[in-house]
C-alpha positions as CSV (number, residue, x, y, z in Angstrom):
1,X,0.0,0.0,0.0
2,X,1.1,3.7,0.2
3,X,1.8,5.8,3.0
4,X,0.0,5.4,6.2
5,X,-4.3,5.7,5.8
6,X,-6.2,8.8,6.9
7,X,-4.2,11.4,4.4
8,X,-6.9,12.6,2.4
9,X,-5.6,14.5,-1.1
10,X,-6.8,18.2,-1.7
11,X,-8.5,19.1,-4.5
12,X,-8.6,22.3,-6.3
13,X,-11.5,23.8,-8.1
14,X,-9.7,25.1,-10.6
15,X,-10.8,23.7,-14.2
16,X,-7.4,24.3,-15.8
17,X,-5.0,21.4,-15.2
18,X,-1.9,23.2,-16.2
19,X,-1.9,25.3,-13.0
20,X,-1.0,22.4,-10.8
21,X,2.7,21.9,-10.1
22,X,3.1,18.0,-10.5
23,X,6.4,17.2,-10.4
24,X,7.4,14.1,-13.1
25,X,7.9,11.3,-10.3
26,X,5.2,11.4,-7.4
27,X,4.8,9.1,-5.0
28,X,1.1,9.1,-4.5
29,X,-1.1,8.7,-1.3
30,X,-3.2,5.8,-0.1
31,X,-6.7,5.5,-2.3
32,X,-8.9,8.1,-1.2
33,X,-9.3,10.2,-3.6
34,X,-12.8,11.9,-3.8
35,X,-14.0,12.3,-7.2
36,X,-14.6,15.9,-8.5
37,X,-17.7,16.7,-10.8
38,X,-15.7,19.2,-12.4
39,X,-13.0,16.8,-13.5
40,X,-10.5,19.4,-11.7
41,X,-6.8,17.8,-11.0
42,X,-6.0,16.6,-7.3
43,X,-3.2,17.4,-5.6
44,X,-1.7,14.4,-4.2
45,X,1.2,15.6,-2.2
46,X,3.9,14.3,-4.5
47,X,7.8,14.5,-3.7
48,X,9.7,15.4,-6.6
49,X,12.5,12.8,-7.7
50,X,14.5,14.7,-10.5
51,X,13.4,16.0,-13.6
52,X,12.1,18.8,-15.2
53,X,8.2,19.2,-16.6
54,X,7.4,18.1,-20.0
55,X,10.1,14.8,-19.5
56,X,8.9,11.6,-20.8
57,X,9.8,8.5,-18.2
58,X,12.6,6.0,-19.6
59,X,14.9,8.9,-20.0
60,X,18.2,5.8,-18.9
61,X,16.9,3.1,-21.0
62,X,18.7,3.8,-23.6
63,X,21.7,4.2,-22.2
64,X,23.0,0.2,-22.2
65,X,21.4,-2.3,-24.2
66,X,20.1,-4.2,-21.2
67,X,19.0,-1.0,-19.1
68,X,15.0,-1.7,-20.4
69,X,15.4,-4.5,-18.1
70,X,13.2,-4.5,-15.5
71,X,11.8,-0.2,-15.4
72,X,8.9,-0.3,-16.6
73,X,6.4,2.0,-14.7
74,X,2.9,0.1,-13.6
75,X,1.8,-3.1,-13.3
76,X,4.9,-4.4,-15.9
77,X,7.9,-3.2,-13.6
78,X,8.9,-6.6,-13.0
79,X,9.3,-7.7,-16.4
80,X,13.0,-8.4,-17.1
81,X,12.5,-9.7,-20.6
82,X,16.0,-12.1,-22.0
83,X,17.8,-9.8,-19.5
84,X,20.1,-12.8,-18.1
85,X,20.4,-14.4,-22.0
86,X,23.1,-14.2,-24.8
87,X,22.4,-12.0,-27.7
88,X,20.7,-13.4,-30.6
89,X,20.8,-11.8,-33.7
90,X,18.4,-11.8,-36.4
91,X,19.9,-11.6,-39.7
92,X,17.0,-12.3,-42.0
93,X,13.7,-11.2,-42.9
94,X,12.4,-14.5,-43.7
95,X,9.5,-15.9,-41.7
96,X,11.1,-18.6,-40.5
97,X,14.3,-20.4,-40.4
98,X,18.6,-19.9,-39.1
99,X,18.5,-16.0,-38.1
100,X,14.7,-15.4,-38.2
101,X,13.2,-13.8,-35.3
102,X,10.6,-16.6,-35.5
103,X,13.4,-18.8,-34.5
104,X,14.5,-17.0,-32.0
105,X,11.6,-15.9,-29.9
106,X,10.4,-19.9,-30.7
107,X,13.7,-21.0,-28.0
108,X,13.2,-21.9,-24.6
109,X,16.2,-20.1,-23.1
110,X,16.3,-16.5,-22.0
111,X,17.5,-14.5,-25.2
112,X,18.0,-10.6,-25.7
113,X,16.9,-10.6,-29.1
114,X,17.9,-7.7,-31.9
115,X,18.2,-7.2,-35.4
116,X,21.2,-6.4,-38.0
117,X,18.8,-5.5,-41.0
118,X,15.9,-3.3,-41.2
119,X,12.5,-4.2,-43.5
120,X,9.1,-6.0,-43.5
121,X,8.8,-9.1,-41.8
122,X,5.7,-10.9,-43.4
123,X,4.2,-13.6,-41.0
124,X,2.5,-16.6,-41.9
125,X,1.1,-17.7,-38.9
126,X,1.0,-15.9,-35.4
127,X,4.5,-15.8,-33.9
128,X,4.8,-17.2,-31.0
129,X,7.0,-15.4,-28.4
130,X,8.4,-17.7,-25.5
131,X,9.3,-16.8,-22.1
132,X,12.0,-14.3,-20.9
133,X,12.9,-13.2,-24.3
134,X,13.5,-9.4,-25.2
135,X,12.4,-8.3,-29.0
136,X,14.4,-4.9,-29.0
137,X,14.3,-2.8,-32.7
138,X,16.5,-0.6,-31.4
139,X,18.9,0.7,-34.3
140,X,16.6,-0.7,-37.4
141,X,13.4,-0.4,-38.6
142,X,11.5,-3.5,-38.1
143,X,7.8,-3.8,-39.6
144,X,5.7,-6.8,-38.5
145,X,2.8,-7.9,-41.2
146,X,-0.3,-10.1,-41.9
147,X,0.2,-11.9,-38.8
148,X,1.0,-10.5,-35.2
149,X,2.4,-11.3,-32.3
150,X,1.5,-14.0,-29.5
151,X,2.0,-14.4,-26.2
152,X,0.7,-17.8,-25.2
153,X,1.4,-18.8,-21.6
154,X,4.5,-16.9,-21.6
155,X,6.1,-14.6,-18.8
156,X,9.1,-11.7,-18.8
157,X,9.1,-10.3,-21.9
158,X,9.9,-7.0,-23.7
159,X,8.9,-5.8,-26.9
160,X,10.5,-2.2,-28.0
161,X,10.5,-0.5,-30.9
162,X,8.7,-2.0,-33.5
163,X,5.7,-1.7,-36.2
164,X,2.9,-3.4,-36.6
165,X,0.7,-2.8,-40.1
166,X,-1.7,-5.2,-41.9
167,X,-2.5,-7.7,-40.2
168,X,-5.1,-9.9,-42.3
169,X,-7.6,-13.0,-40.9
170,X,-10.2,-13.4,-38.7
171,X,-8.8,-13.0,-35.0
172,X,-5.5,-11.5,-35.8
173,X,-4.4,-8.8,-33.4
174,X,-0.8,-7.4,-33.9
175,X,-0.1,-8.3,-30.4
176,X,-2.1,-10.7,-28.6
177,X,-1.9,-11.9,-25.2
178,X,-3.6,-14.9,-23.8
179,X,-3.7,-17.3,-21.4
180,X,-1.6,-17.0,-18.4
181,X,0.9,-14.7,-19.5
182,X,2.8,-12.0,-16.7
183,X,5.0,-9.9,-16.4
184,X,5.1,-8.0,-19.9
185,X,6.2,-5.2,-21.3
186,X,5.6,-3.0,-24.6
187,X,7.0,-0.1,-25.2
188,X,7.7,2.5,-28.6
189,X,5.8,0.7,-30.4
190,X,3.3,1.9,-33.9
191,X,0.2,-0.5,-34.4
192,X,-2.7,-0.1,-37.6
193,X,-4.6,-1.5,-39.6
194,X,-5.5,-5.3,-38.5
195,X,-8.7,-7.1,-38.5
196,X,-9.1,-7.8,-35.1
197,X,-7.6,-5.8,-32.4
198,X,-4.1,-4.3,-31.8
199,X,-3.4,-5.6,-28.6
200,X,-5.7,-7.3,-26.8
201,X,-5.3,-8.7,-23.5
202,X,-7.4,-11.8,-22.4
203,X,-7.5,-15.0,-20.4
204,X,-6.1,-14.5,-17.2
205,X,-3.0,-12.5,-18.3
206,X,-2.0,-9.9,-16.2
207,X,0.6,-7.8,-14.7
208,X,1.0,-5.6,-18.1
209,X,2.3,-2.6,-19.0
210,X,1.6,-0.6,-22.3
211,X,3.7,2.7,-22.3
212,X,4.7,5.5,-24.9
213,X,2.6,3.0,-27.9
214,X,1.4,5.4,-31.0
215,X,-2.2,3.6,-32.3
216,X,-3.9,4.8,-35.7
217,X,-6.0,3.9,-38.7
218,X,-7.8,1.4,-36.4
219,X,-11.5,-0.2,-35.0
220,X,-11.3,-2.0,-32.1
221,X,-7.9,-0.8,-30.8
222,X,-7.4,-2.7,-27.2
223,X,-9.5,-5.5,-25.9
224,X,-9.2,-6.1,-22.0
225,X,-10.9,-8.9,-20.8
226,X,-12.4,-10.8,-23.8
227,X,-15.8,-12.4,-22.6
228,X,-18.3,-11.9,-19.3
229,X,-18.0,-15.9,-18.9
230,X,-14.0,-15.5,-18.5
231,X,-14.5,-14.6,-15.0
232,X,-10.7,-15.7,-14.1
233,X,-10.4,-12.3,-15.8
234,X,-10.7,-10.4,-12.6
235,X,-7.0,-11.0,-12.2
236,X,-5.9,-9.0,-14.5
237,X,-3.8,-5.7,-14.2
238,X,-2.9,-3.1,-16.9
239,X,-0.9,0.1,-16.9
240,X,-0.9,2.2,-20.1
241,X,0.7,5.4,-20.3
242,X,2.2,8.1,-22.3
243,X,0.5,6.2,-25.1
244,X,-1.3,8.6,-28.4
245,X,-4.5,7.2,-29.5
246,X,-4.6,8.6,-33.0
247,X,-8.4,8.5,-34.6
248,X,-8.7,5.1,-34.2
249,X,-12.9,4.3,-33.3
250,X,-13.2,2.5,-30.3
251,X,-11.3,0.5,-27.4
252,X,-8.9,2.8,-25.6
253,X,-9.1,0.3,-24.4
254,X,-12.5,-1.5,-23.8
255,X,-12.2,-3.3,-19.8
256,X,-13.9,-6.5,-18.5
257,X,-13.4,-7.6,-15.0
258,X,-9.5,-5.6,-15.0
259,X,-8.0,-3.5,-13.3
260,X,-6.7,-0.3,-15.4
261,X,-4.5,2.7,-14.9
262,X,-4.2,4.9,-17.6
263,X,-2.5,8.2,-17.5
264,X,-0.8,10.5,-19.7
265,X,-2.3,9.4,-22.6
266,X,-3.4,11.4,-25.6
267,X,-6.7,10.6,-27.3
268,X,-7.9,12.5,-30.2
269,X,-11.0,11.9,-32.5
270,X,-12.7,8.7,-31.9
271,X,-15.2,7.6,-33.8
272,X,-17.7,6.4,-30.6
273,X,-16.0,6.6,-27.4
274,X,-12.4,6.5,-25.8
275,X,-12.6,4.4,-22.9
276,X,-15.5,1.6,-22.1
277,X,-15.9,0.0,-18.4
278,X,-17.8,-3.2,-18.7
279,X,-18.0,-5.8,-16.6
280,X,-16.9,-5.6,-12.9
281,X,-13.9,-3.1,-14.5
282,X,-12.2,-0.8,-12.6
283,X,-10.4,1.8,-14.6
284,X,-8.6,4.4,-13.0
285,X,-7.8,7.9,-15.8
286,X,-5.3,10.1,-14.8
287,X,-3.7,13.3,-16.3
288,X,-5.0,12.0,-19.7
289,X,-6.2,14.7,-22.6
290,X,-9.3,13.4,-23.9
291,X,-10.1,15.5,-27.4
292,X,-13.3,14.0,-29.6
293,X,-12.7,16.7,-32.7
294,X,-16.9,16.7,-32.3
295,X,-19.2,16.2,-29.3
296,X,-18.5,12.5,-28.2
297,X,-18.2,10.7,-25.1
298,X,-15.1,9.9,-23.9
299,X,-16.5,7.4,-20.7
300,X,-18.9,4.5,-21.7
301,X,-20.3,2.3,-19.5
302,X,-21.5,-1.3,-20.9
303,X,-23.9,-3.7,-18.9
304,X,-23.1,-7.0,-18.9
305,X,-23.9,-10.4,-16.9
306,X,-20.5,-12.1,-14.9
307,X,-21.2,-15.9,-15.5
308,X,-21.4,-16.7,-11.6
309,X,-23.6,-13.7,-10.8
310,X,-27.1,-13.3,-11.1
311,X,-27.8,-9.9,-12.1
312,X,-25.6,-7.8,-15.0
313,X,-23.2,-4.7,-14.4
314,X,-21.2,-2.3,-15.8
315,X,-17.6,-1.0,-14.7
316,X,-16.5,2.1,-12.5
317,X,-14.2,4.7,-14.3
318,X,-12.6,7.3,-11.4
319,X,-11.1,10.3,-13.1
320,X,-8.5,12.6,-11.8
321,X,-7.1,15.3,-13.3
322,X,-8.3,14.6,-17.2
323,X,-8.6,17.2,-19.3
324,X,-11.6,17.0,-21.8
325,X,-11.4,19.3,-25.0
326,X,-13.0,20.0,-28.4
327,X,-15.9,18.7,-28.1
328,X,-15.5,15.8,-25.6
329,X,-18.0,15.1,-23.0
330,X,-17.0,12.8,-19.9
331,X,-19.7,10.9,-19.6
332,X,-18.7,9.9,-16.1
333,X,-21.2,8.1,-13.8
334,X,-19.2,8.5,-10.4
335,X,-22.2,5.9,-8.3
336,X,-20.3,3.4,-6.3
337,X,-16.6,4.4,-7.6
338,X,-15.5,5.6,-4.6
339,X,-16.2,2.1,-2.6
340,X,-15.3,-0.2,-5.6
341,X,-12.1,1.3,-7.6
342,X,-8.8,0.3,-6.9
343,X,-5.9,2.6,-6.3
344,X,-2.6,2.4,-8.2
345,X,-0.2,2.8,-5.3
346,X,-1.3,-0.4,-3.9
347,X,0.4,-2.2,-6.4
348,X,3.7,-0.3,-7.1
349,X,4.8,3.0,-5.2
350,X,5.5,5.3,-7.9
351,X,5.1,6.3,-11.5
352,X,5.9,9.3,-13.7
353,X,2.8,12.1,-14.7
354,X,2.4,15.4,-15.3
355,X,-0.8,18.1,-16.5
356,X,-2.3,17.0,-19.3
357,X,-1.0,20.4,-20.8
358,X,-0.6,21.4,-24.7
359,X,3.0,20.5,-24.1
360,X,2.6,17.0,-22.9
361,X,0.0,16.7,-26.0
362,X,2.8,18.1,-28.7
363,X,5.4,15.3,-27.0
364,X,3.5,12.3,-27.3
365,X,2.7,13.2,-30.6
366,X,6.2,13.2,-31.6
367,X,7.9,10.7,-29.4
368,X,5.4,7.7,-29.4
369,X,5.7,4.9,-31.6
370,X,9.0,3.1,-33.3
371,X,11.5,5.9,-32.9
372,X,14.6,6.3,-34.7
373,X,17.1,5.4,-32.2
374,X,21.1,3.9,-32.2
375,X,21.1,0.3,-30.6
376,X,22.8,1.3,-27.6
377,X,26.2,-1.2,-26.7
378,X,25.4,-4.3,-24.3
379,X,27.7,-5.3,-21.6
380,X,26.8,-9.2,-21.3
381,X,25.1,-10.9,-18.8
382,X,24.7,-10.0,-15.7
383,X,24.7,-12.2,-12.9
């Protein structure tokens, strides 16, 4: 949990969020934040750890090869990816075969896994990523197709850096996590255009983060939770942040059962809403800038029927210090969120946010998504 219980925060009744001084790193105070009809940020008493406004987290990551390794903010910290593996290379595009990254993410052993050519990888078939493996596109440009990603009972693992464009076939999502997987991580990556979703999170996986992801020229964007009947779902935890949310329609994501912290995200012209609580969700939006283009809904609430309960429900949504624009309406229903909503900090102690100012929405714009960065040098395994 965080600090001791019976520190409430204070909340201003200012509507602009820009004229609260939230310092990048905060480390917040136990859950009892009240929620404010007029959407107005809270100050939660943060002590500042370094950094100026305006910084995007994971400023070290790129300094070593290996320095992604477990630092991820949210629900994914612990992810250490192929951390404690050898290098492996991929030298081809091919699908498959000596020096594909099929064949490498297919091995059992840990493996940090990067890539000495740049170009389209077309899939076949779903690739399967196995456990502690790190998929790093650091210092090329590396463009998944047709097929996506899977995560299939797999745990520690790090994708950075990639794109993910045209993926064809019924139920093909460009990253797709299900069953049992833990302990991931995706970061910098570009994702459009599939059939199904473009990352979608289902079937008792949990303990996810999503962070600084660019998402465009989609439908269903992010599926949490995949079905009222899963009801092992409720296990689930997901952190997204500093992600842009570029028109694509729906899903922002779309929650069943989860638990979701989403903050710092930029989400511009939807087609029907932003972010949907179904289902015993709990979705917690924070410092996000919410801008429709036209008067839409950014908050929907779906009713559905858990299979071991009797009557059907919706989610709870809590927001704190969103900033709606252009045309966006909330579309908060605040009944029961106070009693039923989780809190972030009693999961990990701290994580980076600032306003949801102009200048946070110019910087995700232009540093989300594959970016064109040198592979930084590795200094082996460590022990």
């Amino acid at each position: 949990m965080g600090n001791a219980h019976g520190h409430r925060h204070k909340h201003h009744h200012d509507t602009s969020p820009s004229n609260v001084p939230f310092p990048n790193k905060f480390v917040p105070q136990p859950p009892h934040i009240s929620a404010s009809h007029n959407h107005a940020p809270s100050d939660p008493s943060p002590t500042r750890n370094g950094g100026g406004m305006g910084t995007l987290p994971y400023s070290h990551v790129d300094s070593t090869l290996r320095s992604l390794a477990g630092q991820a903010e949210g629900f994914g910290h612990s992810a250490v990816g192929g951390l404690h593996g050898p290098l492996y290379r991929v030298t081809t595009l091919a699908d498959d075969g000596p020096g594909s990254l099929r064949d490498g993410c297919r091995r059992k052993e840990p493996l940090w896994i990067v890539f000495e050519v740049s170009g389209t990888i077309h899939l076949s078939s779903y690739l399967n990523v196995s456990s502690y493996k790190t998929i790093d596109g650091r210092g090329q440009r590396i463009k998944i197709t047709r097929k996506g990603l899977r995560l299939k009972e797999s745990e520690h693992v790090i994708i950075c850096n990639l794109e993910f464009e045209g993926g064809r076939g019924p139920d093909v999502d460009g990253i797709q996590v299900k069953p049992n997987s833990k302990h991931i991580w995706i970061d910098r990556c570009s994702l459009r255009d599939y059939d199904d979703g473009l990352i979608d999170i289902t079937r008792q996986s949990t303990d996810i983060t999503i962070s600084r992801c660019h998402f465009s020229a989609h439908d269903k964007t992010m599926l949490i939770g995949a079905d009222p009947s899963h009801v092992e779902d409720r296990c689930i935890r997901v952190t997204i942040h500093h992600c842009f949310f570029d028109g694509t329609r729906q899903r922002h994501p779309r929650v069943r059962f989860a638990k979701v912290h989403l903050y710092n995200n930029y989400t511009r012209n939807w087609g029907i809403y932003a972010v949907c609580a179904s289902v015993e969700s709990q979705i917690f939006s924070q410092c996000n800038i919410y801008e429709a283009g036209q008067k839409k809904p950014a908050f929907k609430y779906l009713t559905e029927k858990a299979a071991d309960k009797e009557d059907p429900g919706s989610g709870h949504i809590r927001s704190e210090g969103d900033l709606f624009i252009v045309g966006t309406q909330a579309g908060l229903m605040t009944d029961k969120a106070e009693q039923c909503m989780f809190h972030p900090s009693e999961y990990y102690p701290s994580w980076t946010v600032e306003p949801p100012t102009d200048s946070l929405k110019q910087v995700l714009q232009h540093c989300t998504g594959w970016q064109s960065v040198p592979l930084p040098v590795d200094h082996g395994v460590t022990a």
